[in-house]
C-alpha positions as CSV (number, residue, x, y, z in Angstrom):
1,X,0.0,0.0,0.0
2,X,3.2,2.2,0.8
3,X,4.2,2.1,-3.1
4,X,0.6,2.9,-5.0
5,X,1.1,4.2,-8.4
6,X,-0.8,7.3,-8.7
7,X,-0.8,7.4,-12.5
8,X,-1.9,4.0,-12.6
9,X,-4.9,4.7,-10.1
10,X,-6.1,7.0,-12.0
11,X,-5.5,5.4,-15.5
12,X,-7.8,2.6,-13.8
13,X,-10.5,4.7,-13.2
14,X,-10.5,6.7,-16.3
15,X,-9.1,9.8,-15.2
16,X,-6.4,10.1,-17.3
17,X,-5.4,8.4,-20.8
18,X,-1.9,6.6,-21.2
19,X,-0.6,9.4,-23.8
20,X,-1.1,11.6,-20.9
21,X,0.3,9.5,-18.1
22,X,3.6,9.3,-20.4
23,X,3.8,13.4,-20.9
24,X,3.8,13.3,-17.4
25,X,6.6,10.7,-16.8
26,X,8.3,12.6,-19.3
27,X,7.7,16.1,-17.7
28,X,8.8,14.4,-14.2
29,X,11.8,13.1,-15.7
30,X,13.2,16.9,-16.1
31,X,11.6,18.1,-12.9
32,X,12.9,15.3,-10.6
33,X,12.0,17.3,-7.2
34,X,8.1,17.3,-8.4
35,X,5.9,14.2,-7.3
36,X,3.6,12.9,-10.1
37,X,0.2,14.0,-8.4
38,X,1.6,17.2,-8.3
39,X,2.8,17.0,-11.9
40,X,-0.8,15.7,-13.6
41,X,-2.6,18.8,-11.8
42,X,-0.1,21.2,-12.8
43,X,-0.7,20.1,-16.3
44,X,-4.2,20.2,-16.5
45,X,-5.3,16.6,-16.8
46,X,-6.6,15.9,-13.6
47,X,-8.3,18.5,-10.6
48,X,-7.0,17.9,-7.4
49,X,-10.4,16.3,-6.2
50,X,-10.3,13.8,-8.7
51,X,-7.3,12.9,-7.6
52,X,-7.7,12.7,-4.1
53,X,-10.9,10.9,-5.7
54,X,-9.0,7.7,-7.2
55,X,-7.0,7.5,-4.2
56,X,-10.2,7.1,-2.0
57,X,-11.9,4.6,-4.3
58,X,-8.5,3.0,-3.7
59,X,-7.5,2.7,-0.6
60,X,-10.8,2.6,0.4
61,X,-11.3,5.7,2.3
62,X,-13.9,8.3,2.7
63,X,-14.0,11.4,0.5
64,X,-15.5,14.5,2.5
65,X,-16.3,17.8,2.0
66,X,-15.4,20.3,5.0
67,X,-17.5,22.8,4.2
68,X,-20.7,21.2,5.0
69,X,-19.2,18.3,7.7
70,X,-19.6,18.5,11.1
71,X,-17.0,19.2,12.5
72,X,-16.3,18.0,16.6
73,X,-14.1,20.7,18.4
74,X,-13.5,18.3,21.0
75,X,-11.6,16.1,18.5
76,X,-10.3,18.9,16.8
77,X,-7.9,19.6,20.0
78,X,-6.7,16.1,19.9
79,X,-3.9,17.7,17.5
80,X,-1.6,20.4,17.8
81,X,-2.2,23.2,15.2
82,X,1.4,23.0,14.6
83,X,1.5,19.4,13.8
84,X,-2.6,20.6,11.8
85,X,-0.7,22.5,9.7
86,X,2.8,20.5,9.1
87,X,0.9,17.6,7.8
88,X,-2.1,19.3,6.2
89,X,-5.0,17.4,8.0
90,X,-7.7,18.2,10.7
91,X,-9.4,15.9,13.6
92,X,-13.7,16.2,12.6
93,X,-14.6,13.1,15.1
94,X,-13.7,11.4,18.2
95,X,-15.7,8.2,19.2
96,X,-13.7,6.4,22.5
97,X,-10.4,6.1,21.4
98,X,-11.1,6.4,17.7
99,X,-9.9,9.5,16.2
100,X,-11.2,10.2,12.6
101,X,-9.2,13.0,10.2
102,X,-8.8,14.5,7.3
103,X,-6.3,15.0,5.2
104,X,-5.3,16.0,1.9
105,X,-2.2,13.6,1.6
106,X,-3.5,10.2,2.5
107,X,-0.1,8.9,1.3
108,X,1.6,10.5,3.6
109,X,2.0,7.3,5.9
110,X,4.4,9.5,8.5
111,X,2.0,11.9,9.2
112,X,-0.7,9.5,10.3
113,X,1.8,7.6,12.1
114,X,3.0,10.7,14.1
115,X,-0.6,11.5,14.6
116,X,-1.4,7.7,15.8
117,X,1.4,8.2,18.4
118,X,0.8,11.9,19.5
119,X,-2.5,11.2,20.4
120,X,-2.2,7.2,21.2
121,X,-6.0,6.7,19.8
122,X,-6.7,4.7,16.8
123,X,-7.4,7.0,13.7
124,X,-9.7,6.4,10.8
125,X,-8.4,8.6,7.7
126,X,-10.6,10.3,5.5
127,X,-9.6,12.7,2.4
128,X,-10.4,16.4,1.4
129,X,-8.8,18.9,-1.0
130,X,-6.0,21.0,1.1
131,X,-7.8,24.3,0.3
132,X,-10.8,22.7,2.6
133,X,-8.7,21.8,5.0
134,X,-6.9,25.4,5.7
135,X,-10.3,26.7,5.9
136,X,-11.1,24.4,8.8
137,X,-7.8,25.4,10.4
138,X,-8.4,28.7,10.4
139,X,-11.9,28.6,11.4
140,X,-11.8,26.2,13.9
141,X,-8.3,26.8,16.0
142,X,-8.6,29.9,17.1
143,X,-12.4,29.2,18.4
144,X,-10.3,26.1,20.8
145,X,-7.7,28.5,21.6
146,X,-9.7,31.4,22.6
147,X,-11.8,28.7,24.6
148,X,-9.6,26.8,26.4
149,X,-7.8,30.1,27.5
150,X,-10.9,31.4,29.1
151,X,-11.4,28.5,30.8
152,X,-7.7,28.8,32.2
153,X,-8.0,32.2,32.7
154,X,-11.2,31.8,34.6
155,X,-9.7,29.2,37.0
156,X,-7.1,31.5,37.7
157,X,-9.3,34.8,38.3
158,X,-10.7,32.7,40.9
159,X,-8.0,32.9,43.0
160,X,-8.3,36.5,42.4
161,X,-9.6,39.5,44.5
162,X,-12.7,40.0,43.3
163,X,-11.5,43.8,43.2
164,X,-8.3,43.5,41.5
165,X,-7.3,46.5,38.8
166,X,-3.5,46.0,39.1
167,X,-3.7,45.4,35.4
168,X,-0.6,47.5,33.5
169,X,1.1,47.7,30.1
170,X,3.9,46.2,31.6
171,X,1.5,42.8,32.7
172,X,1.7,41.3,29.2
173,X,2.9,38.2,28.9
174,X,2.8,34.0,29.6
175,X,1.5,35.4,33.4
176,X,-1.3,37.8,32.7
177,X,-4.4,35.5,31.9
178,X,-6.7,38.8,30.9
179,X,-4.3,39.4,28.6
180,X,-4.4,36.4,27.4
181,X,-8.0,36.3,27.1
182,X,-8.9,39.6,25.6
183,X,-6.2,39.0,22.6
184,X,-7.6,35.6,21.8
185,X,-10.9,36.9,21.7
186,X,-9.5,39.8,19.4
187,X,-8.4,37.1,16.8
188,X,-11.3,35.1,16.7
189,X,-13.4,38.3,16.1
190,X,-11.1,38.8,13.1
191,X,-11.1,35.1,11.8
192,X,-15.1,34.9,11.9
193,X,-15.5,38.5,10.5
194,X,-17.4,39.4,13.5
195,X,-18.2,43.5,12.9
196,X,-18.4,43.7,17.2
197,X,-17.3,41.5,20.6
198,X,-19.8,42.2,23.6
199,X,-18.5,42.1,26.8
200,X,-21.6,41.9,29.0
201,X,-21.8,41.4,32.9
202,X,-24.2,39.4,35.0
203,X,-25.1,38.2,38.2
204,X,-22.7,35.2,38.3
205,X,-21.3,35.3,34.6
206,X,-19.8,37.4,32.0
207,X,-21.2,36.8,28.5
208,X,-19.0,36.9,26.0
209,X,-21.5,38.1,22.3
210,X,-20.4,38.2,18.7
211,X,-21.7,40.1,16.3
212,X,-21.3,38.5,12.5
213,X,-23.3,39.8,9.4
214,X,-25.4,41.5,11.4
215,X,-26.6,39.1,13.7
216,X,-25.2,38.6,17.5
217,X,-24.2,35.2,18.6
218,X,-22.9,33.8,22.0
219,X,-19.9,33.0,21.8
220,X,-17.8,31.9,26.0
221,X,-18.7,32.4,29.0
222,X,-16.4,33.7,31.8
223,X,-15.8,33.9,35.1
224,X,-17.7,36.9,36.9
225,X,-14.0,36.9,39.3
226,X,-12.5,38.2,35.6
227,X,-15.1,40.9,34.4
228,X,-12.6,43.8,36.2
229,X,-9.8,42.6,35.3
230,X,-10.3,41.8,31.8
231,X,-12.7,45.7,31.5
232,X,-9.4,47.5,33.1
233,X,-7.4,45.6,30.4
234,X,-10.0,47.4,27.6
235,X,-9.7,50.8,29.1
236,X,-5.8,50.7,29.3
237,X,-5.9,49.5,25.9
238,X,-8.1,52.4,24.8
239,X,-6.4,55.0,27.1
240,X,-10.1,55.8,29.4
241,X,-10.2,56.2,32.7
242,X,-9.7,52.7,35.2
243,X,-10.9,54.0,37.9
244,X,-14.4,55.4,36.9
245,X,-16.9,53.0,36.7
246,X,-20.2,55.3,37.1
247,X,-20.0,57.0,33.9
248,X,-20.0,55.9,30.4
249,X,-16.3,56.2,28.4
250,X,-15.4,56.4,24.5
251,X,-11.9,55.1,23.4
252,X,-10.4,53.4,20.9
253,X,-6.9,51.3,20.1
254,X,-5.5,50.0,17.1
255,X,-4.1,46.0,16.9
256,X,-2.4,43.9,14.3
257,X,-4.0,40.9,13.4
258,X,-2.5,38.3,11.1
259,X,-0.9,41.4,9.5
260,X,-3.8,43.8,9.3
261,X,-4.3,46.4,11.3
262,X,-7.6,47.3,12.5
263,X,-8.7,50.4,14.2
264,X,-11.6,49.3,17.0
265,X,-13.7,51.7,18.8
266,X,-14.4,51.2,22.3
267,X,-17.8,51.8,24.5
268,X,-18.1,51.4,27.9
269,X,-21.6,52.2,30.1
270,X,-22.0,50.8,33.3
271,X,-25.1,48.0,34.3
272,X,-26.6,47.5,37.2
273,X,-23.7,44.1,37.5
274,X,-20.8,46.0,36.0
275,X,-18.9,47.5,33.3
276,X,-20.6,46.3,29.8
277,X,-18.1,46.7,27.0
278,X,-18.2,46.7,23.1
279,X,-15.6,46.2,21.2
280,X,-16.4,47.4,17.6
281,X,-14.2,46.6,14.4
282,X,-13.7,49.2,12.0
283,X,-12.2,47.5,8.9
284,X,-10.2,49.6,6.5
285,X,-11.6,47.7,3.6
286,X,-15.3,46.6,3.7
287,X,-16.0,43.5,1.1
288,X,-18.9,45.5,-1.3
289,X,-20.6,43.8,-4.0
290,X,-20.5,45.6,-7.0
291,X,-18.1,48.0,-5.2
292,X,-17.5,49.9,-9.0
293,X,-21.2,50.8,-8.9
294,X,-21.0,51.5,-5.1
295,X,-23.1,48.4,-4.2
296,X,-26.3,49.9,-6.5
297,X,-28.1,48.6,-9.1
298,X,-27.1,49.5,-12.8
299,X,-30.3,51.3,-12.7
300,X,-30.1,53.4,-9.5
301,X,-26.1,53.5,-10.2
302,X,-27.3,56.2,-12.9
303,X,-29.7,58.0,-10.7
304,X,-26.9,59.0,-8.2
305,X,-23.9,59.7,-10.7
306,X,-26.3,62.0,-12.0
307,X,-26.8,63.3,-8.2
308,X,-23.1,63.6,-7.6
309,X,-22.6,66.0,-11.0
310,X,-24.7,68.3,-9.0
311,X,-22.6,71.7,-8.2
312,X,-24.3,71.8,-5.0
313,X,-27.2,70.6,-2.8
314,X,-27.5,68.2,-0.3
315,X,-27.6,63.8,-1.2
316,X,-28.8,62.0,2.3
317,X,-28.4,58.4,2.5
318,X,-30.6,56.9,4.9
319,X,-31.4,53.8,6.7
320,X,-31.4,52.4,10.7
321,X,-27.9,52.1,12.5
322,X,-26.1,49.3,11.1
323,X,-27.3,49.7,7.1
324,X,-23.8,50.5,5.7
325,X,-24.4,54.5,5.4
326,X,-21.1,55.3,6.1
327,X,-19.8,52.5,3.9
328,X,-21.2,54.0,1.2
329,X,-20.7,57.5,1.7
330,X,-16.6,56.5,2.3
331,X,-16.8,55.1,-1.4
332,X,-18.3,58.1,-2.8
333,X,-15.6,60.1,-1.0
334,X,-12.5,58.1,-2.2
335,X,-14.3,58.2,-5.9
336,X,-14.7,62.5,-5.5
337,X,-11.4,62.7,-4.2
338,X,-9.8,61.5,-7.4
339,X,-10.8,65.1,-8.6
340,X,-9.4,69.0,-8.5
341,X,-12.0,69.4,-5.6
342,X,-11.9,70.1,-1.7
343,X,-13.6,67.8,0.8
344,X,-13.4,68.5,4.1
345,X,-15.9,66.3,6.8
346,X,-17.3,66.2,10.2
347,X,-17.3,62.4,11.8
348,X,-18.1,61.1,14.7
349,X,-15.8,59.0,14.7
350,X,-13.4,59.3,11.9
351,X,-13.7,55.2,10.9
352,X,-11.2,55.3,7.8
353,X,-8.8,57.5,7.1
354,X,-8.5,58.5,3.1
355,X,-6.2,60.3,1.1
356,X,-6.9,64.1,-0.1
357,X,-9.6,64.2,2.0
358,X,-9.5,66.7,5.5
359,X,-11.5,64.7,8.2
360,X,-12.6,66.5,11.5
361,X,-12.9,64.0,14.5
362,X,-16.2,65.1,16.6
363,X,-14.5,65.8,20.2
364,X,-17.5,66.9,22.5
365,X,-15.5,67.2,25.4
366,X,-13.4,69.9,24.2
367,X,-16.4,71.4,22.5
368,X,-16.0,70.3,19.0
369,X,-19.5,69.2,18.2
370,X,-20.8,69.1,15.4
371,X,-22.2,72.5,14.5
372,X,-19.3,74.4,15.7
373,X,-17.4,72.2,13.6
374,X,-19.5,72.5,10.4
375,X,-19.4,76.7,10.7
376,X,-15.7,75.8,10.7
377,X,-16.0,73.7,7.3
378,X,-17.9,76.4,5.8
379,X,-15.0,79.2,6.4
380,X,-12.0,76.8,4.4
381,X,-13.8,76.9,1.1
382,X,-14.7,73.4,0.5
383,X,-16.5,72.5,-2.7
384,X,-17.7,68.8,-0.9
385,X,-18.8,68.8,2.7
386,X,-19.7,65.1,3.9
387,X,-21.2,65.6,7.6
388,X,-21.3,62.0,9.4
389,X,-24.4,62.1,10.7
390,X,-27.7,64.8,10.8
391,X,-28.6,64.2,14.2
392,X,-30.7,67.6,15.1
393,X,-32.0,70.6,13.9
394,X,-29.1,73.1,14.4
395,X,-26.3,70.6,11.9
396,X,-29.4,70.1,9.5
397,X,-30.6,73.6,9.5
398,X,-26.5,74.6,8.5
399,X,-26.2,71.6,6.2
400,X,-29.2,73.1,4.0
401,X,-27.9,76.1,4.1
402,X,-24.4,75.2,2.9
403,X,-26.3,73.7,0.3
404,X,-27.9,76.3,-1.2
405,X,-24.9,78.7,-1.1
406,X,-22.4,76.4,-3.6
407,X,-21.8,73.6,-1.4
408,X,-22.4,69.8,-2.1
409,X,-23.1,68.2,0.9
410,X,-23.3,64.3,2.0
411,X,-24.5,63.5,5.2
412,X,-27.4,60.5,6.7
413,X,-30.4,60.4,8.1
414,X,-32.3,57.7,10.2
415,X,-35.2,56.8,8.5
416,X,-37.4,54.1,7.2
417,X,-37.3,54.6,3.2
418,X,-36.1,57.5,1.2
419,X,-39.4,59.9,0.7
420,X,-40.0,60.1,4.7
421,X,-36.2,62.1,5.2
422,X,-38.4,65.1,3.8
423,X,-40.9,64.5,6.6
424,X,-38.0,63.9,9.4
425,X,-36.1,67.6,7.8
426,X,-39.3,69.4,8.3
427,X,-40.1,67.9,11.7
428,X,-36.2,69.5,12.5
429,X,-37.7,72.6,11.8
430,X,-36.3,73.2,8.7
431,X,-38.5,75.3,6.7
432,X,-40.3,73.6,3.4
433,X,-38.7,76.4,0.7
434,X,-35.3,75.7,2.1
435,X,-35.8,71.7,2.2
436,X,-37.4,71.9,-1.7
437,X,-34.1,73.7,-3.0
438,X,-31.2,72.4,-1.4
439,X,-32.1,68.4,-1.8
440,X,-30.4,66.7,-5.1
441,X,-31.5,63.3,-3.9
442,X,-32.5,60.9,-1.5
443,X,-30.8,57.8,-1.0
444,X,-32.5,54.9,1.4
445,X,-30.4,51.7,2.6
446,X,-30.4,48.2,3.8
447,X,-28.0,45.3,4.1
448,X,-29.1,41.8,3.9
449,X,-27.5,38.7,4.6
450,X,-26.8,36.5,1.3
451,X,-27.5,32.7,1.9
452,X,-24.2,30.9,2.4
453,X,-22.6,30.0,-1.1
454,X,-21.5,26.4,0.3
455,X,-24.1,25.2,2.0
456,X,-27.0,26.7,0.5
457,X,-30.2,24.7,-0.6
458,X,-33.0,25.0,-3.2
459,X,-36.5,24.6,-2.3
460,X,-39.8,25.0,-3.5
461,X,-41.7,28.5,-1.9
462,X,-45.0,27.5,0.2
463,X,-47.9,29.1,-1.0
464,X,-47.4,32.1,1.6
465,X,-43.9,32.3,0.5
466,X,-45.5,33.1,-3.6
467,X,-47.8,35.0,-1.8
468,X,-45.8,37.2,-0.1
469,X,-43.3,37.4,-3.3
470,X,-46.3,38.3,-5.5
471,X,-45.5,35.4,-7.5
472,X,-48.6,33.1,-9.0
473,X,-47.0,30.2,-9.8
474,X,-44.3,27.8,-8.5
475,X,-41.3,29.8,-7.5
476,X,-37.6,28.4,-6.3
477,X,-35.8,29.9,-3.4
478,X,-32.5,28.9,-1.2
479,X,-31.6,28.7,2.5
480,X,-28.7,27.4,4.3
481,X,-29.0,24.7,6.7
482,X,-25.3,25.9,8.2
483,X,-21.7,25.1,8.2
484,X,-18.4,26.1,9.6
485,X,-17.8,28.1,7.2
486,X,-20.6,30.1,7.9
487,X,-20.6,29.9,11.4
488,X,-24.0,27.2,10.8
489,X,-25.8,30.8,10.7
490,X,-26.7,29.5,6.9
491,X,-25.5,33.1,5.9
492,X,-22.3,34.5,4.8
493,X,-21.6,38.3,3.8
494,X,-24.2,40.6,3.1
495,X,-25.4,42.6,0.0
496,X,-26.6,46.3,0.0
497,X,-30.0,46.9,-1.1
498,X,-31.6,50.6,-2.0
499,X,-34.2,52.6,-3.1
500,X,-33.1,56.4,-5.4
501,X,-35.2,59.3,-5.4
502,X,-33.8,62.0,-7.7
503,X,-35.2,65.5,-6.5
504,X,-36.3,67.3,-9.6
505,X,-38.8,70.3,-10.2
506,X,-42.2,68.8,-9.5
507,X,-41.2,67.8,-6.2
508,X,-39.4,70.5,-5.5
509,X,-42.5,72.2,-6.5
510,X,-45.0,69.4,-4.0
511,X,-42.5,69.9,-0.9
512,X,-43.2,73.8,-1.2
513,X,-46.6,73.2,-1.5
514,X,-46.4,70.7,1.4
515,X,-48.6,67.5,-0.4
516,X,-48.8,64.3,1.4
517,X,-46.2,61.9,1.3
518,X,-48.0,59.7,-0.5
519,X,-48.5,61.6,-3.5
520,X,-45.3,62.0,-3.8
521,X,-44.2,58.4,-3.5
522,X,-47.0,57.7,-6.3
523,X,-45.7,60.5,-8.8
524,X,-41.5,59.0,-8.0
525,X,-42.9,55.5,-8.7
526,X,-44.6,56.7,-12.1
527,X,-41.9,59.2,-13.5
528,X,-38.6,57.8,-12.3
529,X,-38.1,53.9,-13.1
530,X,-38.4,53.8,-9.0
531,X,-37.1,49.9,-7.7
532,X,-38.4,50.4,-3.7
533,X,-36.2,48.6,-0.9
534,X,-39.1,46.0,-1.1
535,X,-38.6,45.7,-5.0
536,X,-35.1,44.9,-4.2
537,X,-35.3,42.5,-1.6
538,X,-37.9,40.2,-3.7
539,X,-35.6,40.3,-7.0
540,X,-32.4,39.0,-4.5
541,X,-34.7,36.4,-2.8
542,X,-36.1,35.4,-6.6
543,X,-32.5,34.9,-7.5
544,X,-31.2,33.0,-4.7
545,X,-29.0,35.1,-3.4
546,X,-31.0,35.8,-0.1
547,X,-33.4,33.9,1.9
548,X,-36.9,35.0,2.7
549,X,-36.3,35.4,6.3
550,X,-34.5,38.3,5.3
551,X,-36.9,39.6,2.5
552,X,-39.4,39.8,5.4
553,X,-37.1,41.9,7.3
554,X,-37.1,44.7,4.8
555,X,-40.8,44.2,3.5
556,X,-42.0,45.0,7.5
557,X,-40.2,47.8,7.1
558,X,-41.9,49.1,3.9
559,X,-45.1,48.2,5.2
């Protein structure tokens, strides 16, 4: 069994021809250092999985697919991740004192002999392409170290004062378990693409939340003896205060994961069992579909380059916390700095930093808010103002007028659907004369999760489902059962939907004349080639790429 001919196995099962099992001798021949299987990928004649394939059928083995097996983490320990990734292979089950892995290189009889005598169990091998088999590293490692250091951390806080802060810089190391703990938690937040950790106090416990795609997960529990500790470690981190717990604090750090460095924002309120903190991600390159068209629709892509050609005026994008606003309005930014123009902006907080562009950082506490720090804008002579967010009446009431005196400005709103920011600018007080002239456009947002591209299923729609989809007939749509790979959420990565309302002279003319909202929505949806939010969601959830738990998230919304 040591000495099976790989070009024969697969000669025997029709993978290959003899003409091409001789190219490849021949190509070997010159390339000595090269094995075979190696060889027959490289030129084309075989994939790896038909490969690994043959070899199964073989040696009578089990081919898997990682991205839809479940996958034991208590088995998974068994082996070192330095041995994991020396020999290619991953641990999936343990039954007694049989260990079953996978690996990519079942021919590689030292490996499985190092394994059999690291972990003294008997092991059944199965087979997997090696790209699968990274992917499980990653994802599942860093979920047993981050684990299995809580727990040792947790055992040792409880030998802790239950009021210990002597927690310093200097602390790092082998000794310090909250160290330990918070920067293993940092990495698996990074490996899952979790957007925000929770660090949330209770009675006897502290709950340790992730937030991925939107959705928050649990993730450890902790010791309550640690919660101190490990929210001192935060605040040093983020340079706040250790010693005041009454009030809520604002910080953030920067860290190096893997190679990347991500900024993370930092919010700390107290609860009635201690210190709650969120840890919050700010990535300096966020995955967009379609990023060229800024996540829209060819259709609506049109709509706002036409918006953005404006001289001046005023382009909200609007949606509830969490929709990607600023996402999108970064994109717009890095596209407008490309050109002989001026942009200055207001944030709160500054979440990337981008080239020819002057960002202001709200800072309340010195009295930088951000009104006083829009008047400022207005006095450098920008030709494109972005303002983070419109939160009352003062910043919209200088945003308009910025807009009408040869400004474009950017800024968001928190509303449900495009048409109702008019309603929210003249519940600010802002006048209906000055709203009607200085808006270009209107811009509402959502994100939704897309069903995960490996384990995602087909399925007929129930009659409720076509129903709700204003279908009539029979209609497919797709769901995820769950994987690793996408945390068995059955989602992975999300997708921007939106609905564009250009602002041009008849509703400039009905937002003087203050008409309902709903004649206006009717005269967009006849006159402008309007897709709504609900439009949207229906086509992705028609076309597979979203599920219709998701569709029914946005349709409640546009009810």
């Amino acid at each position: 069994m040591k000495n099976i001919p790989i070009g024969e196995v697969l000669k025997q099962y029709g993978y290959i021809t003899e003409a091409q099992l001789s190219e490849a001798l021949t190509f070997q021949k010159e390339h000595s250092n090269k094995r075979l299987g190696a060889i027959l990928i490289e030129l084309g004649f075989v994939t790896e999985r038909q490969m690994l394939e043959a070899l199964a059928l073989r040696m009578d083995l089990k081919m898997v697919d990682l991205g839809t097996y479940p996958v034991n983490t208590e088995a998974v320990a068994k082996i070192p991740k330095p041995l994991a990734l020396k020999y290619g292979l991953i641990a999936v089950e343990l039954h007694g004192n049989r260990l079953s892995i996978v690996m990519s290189d079942p021919l590689n009889f030292y490996a499985v002999e190092d394994i059999r005598q690291i972990t003294q169990m008997s092991l059944e091998i199965m087979v997997d392409v090696a790209q699968n088999i990274d992917r499980a590293i990653e994802y599942y490692y860093p979920e047993i170290e981050a684990k299995v250091t809580a727990q040792w951390a947790s055992s040792k806080a409880d030998a802790l004062p239950s009021e210990t802060l002597e927690l310093t810089e200097d602390s790092e190391g082998d000794e310090a378990p909250v160290v330990q703990v918070l920067n293993r938690l940092l990495i698996r937040g990074h490996s899952i693409n979790a957007s925000d950790i929770h660090i949330e106090p209770f009675e006897e416990h502290v709950s340790v939340r992730m937030r991925m795609d939107g959705v928050i997960t649990d993730y450890v529990t902790l010791a309550k003896s640690l919660h101190l500790s490990l929210i001192a470690r935060v605040k040093i981190l983020s340079n706040l205060d250790i010693a005041e717990r009454r009030l809520p604090q604002d910080g953030h750090f920067r860290v190096t994961i893997e190679g990347v460095e991500i900024n993370a924002r930092v919010s700390i309120i107290p609860t009635i069992y201690g210190e709650k903190a969120v840890i919050r991600f700010l990535f300096a390159r966020a995955i967009v579909d379609d990023a060229e068209r800024f996540g829209f629709s060819v259709g609506d892509y049109e709509k706002f380059e036409r918006m953005l050609t404006s001289p001046h005026g005023i382009i909200y994008i609007t949606g509830p916390t969490g929709s990607g606003k600023t996402t999108t309005l970064y994109m717009v930014l890095e596209r407008l700095a490309n050109k002989l123009v001026n942009i200055s902006t207001i944030e709160d907080p500054v979440e990337r930093n981008i080239a020819r562009v002057n960002q202001v950082q709200v800072n309340n506490v010195a009295g930088l808010t951000f009104e006083r720090g829009l008047r400022a804008l207005l006095r450098q002579d920008p030709d494109v103002i972005m303002v983070g967010e419109t939160r009352d009446s003062e910043t919209a009431t200088i945003s308009v007028r910025a807009a009408i005196t040869g400004h474009l400005v950017l800024s968001t709103l928190h509303t449900n659907d495009a048409i109702s920011s008019i309603v929210r600018l003249r519940d600010m007080g802002i006048p209906a004369y000055l709203v009607a002239n200085s808006l270009v456009g209107l811009v509402a947002q959502r994100l939704m999760r897309k069903v995960c591209p490996h384990c995602g299923q087909t399925y007929a729609a129930s009659l409720a489902e076509q129903q709700a989809l204003g279908q009539d007939g029979p209609v497919e749509l797709k769901r995820g059962p769950g994987c690793h790979l996408c945390s068995y959420t059955g989602y992975k990565g999300r997708m921007a939907v939106h609905e564009v309302v250009v602002i041009d002279k008849t509703i400039r003319r009905m937002i003087t004349e203050d008409a309902p909202m709903d004649d206006i929505v009717a005269y967009v949806s006849q006159n402008q080639s309007f897709t709504s939010l609900r439009d949207s969601a229906r086509e992705a959830a028609l076309k597979g790429i979203t599920s219709m738990e998701e569709y029914y998230k946005v349709a409640y919304y546009a009810d």
